[in-house]
Structures are given as C-alpha cells and as structure tokens.
C-alpha positions in Angstrom: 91.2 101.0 90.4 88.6 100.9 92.6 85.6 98.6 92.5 82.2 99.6 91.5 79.9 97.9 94.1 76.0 98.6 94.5 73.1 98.3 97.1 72.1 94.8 96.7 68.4 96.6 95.8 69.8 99.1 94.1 67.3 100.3 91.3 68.3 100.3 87.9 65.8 101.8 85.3 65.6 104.2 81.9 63.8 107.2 81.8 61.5 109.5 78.9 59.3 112.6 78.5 55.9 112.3 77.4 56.3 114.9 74.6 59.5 113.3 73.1 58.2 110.0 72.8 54.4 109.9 72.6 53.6 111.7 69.5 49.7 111.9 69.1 49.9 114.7 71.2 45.9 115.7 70.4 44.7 112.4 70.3 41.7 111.1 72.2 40.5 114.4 73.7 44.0 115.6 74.9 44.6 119.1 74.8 47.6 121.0 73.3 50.6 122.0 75.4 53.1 124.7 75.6 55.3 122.2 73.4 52.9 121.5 70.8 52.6 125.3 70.1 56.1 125.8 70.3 57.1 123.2 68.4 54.5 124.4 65.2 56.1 127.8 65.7 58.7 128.3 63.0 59.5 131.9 65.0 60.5 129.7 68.2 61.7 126.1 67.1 64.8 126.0 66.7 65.0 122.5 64.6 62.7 123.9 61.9 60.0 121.7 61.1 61.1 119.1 63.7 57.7 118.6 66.2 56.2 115.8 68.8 53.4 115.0 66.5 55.1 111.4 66.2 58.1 111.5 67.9 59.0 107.7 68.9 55.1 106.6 68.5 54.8 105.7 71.7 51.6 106.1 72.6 50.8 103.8 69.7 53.7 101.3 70.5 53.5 101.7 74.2 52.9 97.9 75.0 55.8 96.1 72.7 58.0 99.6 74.3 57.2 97.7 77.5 58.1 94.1 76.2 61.4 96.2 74.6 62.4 97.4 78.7 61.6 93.7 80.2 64.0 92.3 77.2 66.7 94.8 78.0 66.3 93.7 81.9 65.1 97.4 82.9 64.1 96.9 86.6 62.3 100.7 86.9 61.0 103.2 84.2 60.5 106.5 84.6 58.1 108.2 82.6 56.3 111.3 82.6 52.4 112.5 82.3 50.9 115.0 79.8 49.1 117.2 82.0 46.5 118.3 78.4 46.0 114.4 78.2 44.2 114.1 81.3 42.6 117.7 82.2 42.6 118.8 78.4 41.9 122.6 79.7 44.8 122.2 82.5 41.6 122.1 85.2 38.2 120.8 85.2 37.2 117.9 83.3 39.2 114.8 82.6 39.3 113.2 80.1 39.3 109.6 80.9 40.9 108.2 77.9 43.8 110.0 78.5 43.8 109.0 81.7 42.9 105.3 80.7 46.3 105.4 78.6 48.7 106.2 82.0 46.8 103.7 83.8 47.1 101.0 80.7 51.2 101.5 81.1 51.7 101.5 84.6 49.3 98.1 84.6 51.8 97.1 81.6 54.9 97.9 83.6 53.7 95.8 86.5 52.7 93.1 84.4 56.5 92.7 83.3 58.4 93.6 86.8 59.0 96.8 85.7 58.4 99.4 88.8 56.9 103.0 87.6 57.9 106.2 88.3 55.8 108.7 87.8 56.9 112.2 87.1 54.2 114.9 87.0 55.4 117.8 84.9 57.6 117.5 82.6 57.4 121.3 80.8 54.1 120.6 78.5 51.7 122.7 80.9 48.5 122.8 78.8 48.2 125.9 76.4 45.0 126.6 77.8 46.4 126.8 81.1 49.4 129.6 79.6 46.8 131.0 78.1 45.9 132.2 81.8 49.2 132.8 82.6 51.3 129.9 82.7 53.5 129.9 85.8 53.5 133.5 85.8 49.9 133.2 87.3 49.7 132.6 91.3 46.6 130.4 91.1 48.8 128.0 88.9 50.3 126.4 92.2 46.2 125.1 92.9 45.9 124.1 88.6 49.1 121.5 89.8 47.6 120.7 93.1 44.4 119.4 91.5 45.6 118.0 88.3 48.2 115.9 91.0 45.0 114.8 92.8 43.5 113.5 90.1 46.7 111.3 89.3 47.3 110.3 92.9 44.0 109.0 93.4 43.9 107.2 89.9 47.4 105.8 89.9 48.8 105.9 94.0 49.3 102.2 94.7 50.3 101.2 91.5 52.7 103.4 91.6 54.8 104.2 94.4 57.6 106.8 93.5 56.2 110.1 92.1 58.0 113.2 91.1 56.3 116.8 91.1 58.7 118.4 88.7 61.0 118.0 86.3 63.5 120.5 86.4 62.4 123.7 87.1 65.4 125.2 86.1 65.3 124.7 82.8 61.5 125.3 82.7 62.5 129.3 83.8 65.7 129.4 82.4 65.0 128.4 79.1 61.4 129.4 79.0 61.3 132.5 81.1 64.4 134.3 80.5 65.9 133.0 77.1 63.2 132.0 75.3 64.9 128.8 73.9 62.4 126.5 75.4 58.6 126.5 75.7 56.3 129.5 76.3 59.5 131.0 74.8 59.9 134.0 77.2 62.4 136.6 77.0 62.1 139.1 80.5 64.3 139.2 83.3 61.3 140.1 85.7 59.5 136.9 84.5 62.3 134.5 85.5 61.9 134.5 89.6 57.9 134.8 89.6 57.8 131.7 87.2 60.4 129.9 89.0 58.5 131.1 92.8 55.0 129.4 91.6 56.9 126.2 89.7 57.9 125.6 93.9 54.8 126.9 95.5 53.0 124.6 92.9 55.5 121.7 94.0 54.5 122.4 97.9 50.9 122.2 96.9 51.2 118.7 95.2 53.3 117.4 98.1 50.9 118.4 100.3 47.7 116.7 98.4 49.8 114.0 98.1 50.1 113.7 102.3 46.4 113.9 102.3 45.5 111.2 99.8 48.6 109.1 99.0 50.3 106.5 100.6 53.9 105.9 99.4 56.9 108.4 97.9 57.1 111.9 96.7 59.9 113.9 95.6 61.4 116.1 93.2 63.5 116.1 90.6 66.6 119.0 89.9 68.8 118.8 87.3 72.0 120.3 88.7 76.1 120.9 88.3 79.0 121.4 90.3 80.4 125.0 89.4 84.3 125.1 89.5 85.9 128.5 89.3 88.1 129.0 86.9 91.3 130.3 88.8 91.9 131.3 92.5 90.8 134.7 92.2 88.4 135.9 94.6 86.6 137.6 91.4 85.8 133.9 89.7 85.3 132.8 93.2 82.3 135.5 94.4 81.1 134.0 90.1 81.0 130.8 90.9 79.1 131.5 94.2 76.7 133.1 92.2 76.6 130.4 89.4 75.9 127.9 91.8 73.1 130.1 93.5 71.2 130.3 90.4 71.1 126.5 88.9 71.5 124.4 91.9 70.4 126.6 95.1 67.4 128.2 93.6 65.1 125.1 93.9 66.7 123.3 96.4 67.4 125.8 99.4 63.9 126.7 99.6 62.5 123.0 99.0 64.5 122.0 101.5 65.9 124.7 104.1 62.8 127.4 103.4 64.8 130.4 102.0 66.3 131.3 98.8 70.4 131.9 98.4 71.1 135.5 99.5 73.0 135.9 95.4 70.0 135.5 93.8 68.8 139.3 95.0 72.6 140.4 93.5 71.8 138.3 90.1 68.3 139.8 89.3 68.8 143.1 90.8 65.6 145.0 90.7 63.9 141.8 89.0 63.8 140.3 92.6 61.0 139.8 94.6 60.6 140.1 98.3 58.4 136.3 99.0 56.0 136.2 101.3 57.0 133.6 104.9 54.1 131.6 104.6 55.2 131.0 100.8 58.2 129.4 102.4 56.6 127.2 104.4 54.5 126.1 101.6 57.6 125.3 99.4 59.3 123.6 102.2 57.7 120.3 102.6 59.1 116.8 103.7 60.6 114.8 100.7 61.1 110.8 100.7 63.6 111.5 97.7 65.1 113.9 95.8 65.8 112.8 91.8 69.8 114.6 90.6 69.9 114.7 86.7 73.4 115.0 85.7 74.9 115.9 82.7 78.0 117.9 83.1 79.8 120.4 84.9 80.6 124.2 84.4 83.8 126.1 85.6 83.3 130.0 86.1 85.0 132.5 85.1 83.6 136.2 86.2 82.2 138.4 83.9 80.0 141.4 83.6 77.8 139.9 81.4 74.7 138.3 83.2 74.3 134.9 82.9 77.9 134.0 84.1 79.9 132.8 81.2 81.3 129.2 81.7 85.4 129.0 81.6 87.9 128.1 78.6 87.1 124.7 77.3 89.6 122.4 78.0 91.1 120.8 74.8 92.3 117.7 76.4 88.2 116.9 77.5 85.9 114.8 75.0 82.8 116.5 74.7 78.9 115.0 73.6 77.0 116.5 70.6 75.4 119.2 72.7 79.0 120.4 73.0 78.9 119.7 77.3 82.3 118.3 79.0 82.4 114.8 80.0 83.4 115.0 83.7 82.1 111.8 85.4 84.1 113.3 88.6 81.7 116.3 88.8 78.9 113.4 89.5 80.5 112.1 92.4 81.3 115.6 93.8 77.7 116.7 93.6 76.4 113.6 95.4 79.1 114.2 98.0 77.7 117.9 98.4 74.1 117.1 98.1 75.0 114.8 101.5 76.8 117.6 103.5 74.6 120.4 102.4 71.3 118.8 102.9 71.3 116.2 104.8 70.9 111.9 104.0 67.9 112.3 102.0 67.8 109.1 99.6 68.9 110.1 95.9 68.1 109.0 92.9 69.8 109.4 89.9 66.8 109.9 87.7 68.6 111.5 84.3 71.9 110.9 83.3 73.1 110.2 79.8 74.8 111.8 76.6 74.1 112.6 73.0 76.6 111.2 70.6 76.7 110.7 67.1 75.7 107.0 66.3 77.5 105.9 63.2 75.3 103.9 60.6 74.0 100.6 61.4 76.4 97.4 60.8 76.0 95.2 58.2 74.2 92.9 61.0 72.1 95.7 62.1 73.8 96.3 65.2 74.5 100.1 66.3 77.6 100.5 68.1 77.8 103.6 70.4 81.4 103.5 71.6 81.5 106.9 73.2 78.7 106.4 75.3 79.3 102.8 76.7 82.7 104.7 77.9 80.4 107.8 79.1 78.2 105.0 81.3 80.6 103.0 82.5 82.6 106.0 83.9 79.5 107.7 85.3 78.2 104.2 86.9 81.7 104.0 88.8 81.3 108.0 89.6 77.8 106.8 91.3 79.6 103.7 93.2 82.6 106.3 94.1 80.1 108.5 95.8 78.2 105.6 97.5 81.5 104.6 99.0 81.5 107.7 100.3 78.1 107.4 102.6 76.2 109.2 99.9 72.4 107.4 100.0 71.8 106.7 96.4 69.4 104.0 96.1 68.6 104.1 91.5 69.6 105.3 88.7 67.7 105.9 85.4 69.4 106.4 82.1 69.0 109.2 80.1 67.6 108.1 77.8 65.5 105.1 76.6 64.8 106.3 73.2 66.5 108.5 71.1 63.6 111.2 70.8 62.9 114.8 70.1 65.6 117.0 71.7 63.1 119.5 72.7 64.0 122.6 70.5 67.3 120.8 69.1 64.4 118.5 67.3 65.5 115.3 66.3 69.3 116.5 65.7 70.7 114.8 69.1 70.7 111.4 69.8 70.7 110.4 73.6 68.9 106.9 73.5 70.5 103.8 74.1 67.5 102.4 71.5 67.8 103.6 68.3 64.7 104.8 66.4 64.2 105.0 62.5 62.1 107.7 62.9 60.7 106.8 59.4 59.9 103.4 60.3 59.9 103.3 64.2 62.1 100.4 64.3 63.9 100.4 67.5 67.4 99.2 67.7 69.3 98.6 70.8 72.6 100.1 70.5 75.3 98.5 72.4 75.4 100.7 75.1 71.6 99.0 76.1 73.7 95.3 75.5 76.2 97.0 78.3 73.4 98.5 80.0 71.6 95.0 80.2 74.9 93.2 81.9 75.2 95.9 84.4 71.7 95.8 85.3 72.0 91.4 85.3 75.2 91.7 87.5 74.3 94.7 89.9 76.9 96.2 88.8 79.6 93.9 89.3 80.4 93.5 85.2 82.3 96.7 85.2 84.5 95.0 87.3 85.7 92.6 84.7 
C-alpha cells in the first residue's frame, strides 16, 4: 500500500453554505433569496415543508460553531456569504448589520487560528435581483461586481482566499434547465445565457478584486471524470460530450477563453454565438481553482439529452444520494486538471458523502462507519495524486454540519457534526474524531 504523505502546510479545513446553516434568513434587514422563495414553494421543494428558516442556527450559534471547529482542530473554514444579507435588494444599499455578522465570524475565526475562506455566491442570489432577471439578465455580471466590492473592501485582509462562485454548474443545471434547484427553471434556451453571465459575472469580480484586493482569488467547480461505458466509438463521442457539458463549460473559458466545440452539438439551436471581448472578460488570471468531488459518471450514448450515466455497478457501495463511491475518479481528475490546464494550485474545497447515521450510542457517540472509510480512501486518493506532481495545497470536508440538502431538505446527512435539528445539539460523529487525528498528524495517522 502506498503511503499517504502531505505538504508539510498543507491546509486542512471544513466547509458550509450560508443558506443550509444560517437560518434567520430575513433577519436584521437581509433580504430574501432565490432559496428562501423556493424553499416556501410547495410547487418546487422537493422535501415538502423542509426550509432554511432555521437550518443549523448558525447565525445565532456562530461563535460556540467556531469554538466547536478550534476543538475539532479545523485549520481553515470555508464558508459562504448571503448576498440579500449585505445588499438586501442585490445592489445599492447595505445593510451593515448583515455585513457586521461576516465580519464578526471572520474576526472569530482569526481569534481561534482558524484561516477563512470566503466564497461569494453560493446559489441564494437575492429575489429582488431575479426579480430583474436573475442570471438571465446581462447587467447581472456588474450586480456581482459591486456586491464583491463591497466584500473585498470590508473583509480583504482578514481574509485572504476568496472564491467568486460556487458551482455554476449546478446553479444552470439544476436551476436553468431542470428546475430541481432555485429559480426553478425549466428551458433549454435559458441554460447557456444563465451559465454565459454566471462567468462573465466571475470575470467582473476577479477583475474588482485586481483593482482593490491584495491577496487570492479563485473559483470553485464541482466536477467528474466521465468514463465511457464500453469501447464503442458511440459511448466514446457520449462521453466527450458528457464531459463538455459538466467539467469544460466553466473551465475552458475561465481558463483557455473559448467554450468546448460539443456544447454547440448539445444545445443545438439553444446555443449562442459569444461575443470575443466576452471571452476576454471570463478569462482572467486565477491564484487557485477549488475541485468539489463527489463521484464519478460512466456514459453510455443515448438519444435522450442529458446523456444517461452507464449500468450501476453492483459490486460499488453507494451514499444516500444514490452516487458511486470511486475514490480513484478523484485522483484521475486531479491528474487531468494538471495536464489540461496547467500547475495552477488546487484546492479541494468540497468533498464528502451522505450516509445514514444510525441512532446515537448509549454514550451519545454517533458512529459513521461508512464515511470514515469514504474519507480515509478519498484523503489517500488526494496524496496518490500529489505524488503524482499534482499542486494541491487543502482540502475542506464536505460538510461541517449536517444541514439542509438544498431541495432534498433535511433528508441527507453529509456532516461529520451531527445536528438535532429540534434541539441544535451538535454531535461530532466519529468521522470528525478521525477527521481530528488526520488533521493533528498531517496526515500521517492513515498510515497506522
């Protein structure tokens, strides 16, 4: 077997949402999001009655959350803004006390050695702000450059690694065309324009941040290695087009400055021609670039549109959310992410899986067996691809609460704290007592 081994200052941290954990999502001023409509939409939720309205309590809670991550020996946390907190309308005024609650945490975090990463959106644009449009709406690339502003210049200093977005992706893909996910959009001519301004919005904020910040920008894609399903040149040209879609739609043009040729076969008559100096805005220089990993997908063609994954392998454990456990497919994307774009530094800022926690032990304890064997073999899959000259300088666990699974609701359990939603007690399973060793030895407990 070979030996996990880490960076001696490599960065070990957790990472949440605002609107899973917060709750309070109107408090002090803040204006609704996309989420909080969604969420008090019985058409759209799917987890009926499930909402953010307290979720983990956070906002409430935030300083003993932060005495909770110095116990567990967390080293980094990544967090994320709600954008209706600070500019309730999306633009315009803020509202300085929900400003006044990012700055109290990141003070907080530095207070206990914990260094903050700040991600910018997270998919709760303000509803005022879809009211307009949402990411449909060209001027929303300026909305993200100015609300960005207002963070950089509050927060740039105290915090040192920010993220524009959070997997735009799953914004469009779930949003735009499905209509699983917040504004809960069904149109295949929606899906590239949304997707176009989430990037051109992403340029914009790098570029205020160039003007009036100091330190590290980057962004944040959640992406999968696509296996074809069989050697046929037919599952072969599927995969191509698979992998075009979730992996090389955000990152060819953020960092090569043109989209994948496949996308113009994928949406047809639904693709736009871009304008060049669009390009050019999307293509700015990064410091980092965040992988969330989850799982992987093997193709099989189809004539159906999305491609349809291949047979699920019966010999494969798979999480709640029903995605393969395939620790290899992280090394193999790290590997790729090196010869495709270069030795941009990487961060492994989401990684994690929901399983079903069985009752708490007669001493309280929650033991989480599946996923201290899911993060041990992804933590060696990160050291495997390290070996391999692949620059990964964190990782962030997926998740630090268990929380509100977006439109699953409170159904999937990903922390490795458990919550009692009804009383907000906070349990660390034992995949945060294996969490805690790793972090204590760099890495070198696995080896034992």
């Amino acid at each position: 077997m070979t030996r996990v081994s880490f960076p001696a200052d490599f960065l070990w941290g957790a990472a949440t949402a605002a609107y899973q954990i917060e709750g309070s999502p109107l408090a002090d001023g803040a204006g609704p999001s996309i989420w909080q409509r969604f969420s008090h939409d019985p058409r759209l939720m799917a987890a009926k009655g499930d909402t953010g309205d307290v979720a983990c309590d956070h906002y409430n809670r935030m300083e003993s959350d932060v005495a909770l991550m110095k116990a567990l020996g967390l080293k980094a946390y990544r967090f994320s803004v709600a954008w209706g907190r600070v500019l309730p309308q999306g633009t315009g005024r803020v509202n300085a006390a929900g400003l006044a609650f990012y700055e109290r945490l990141v003070d907080t975090l530095i207070a206990h050695d914990i260094e903050p990463l700040c991600t910018l959106f997270h998919w709760d644009m303000p509803a005022a702000l879809d009211d307009r449009g949402g990411w449909l709406n060209p001027d929303s690339a300026e909305w993200f450059a100015d609300y960005a502003r207002v963070m950089f210049q509050a927060l740039d200093g105290r915090v040192k690694k920010w993220v524009t977005l959070n997997e735009p992706w799953v914004v469009t893909d779930g949003g735009y065309l499905h209509g699983a996910l917040a504004p809960g959009h069904r149109n295949m001519f929606e899906a590239p324009i949304a997707s176009h301004n989430l990037m051109r919005a992403h340029g914009r904020a790098v570029q205020v941040y160039r003007e009036v910040g100091a330190h590290q920008i980057g962004l944040v894609v959640n992406i999968e290695p696509k296996y074809p399903a069989t050697d046929s040149a037919a599952d072969a040209a599927a995969t191509a087009r698979a992998d075009a879609y979730m992996n090389r739609q955000y990152l060819d043009p953020a960092m090569l400055g043109t989209y994948p040729d496949e996308l113009r076969e994928i949406f047809g008559e639904a693709w736009p021609e871009w304008p060049t100096d669009d390009m050019a805005l999307i293509r700015q220089r990064l410091d980092f670039v965040g992988i969330n990993y989850y799982t992987r997908n093997v193709v099989t063609a189809d004539a159906s549109w999305p491609l349809n994954a291949g047979p699920v392998r019966q010999d494969a454990t798979y999480t709640e959310t029903g995605w393969e456990v395939y620790p290899q497919g992280l090394t193999d994307l790290l590997v790729w992410f090196k010869d495709r774009y270069g030795d941009l530094p990487l961060y492994i800022t989401e990684n994690g899986a929901a399983f079903y926690d069985p009752p708490q032990a007669e001493d309280g304890a929650v033991h989480d067996p599946l996923r201290v064997s899911y993060l041990k073999k992804h933590f060696a899959a990160v050291s495997d691809a390290i070996a391999q000259g692949v620059d990964v300088r964190g990782y962030m666990l997926w998740s630090l609460f268990d929380n509100l699974e977006w439109s699953l609701g409170y159904s999937k359990r990903f922390g490795m704290v458990h919550v009692n939603f009804a009383t907000q007690e906070r349990t660390p399973k034992d995949s945060a007592k294996l969490y805690s060793q790793v972090i204590a030895t760099n890495g070198a407990v696995l080896n034992d």
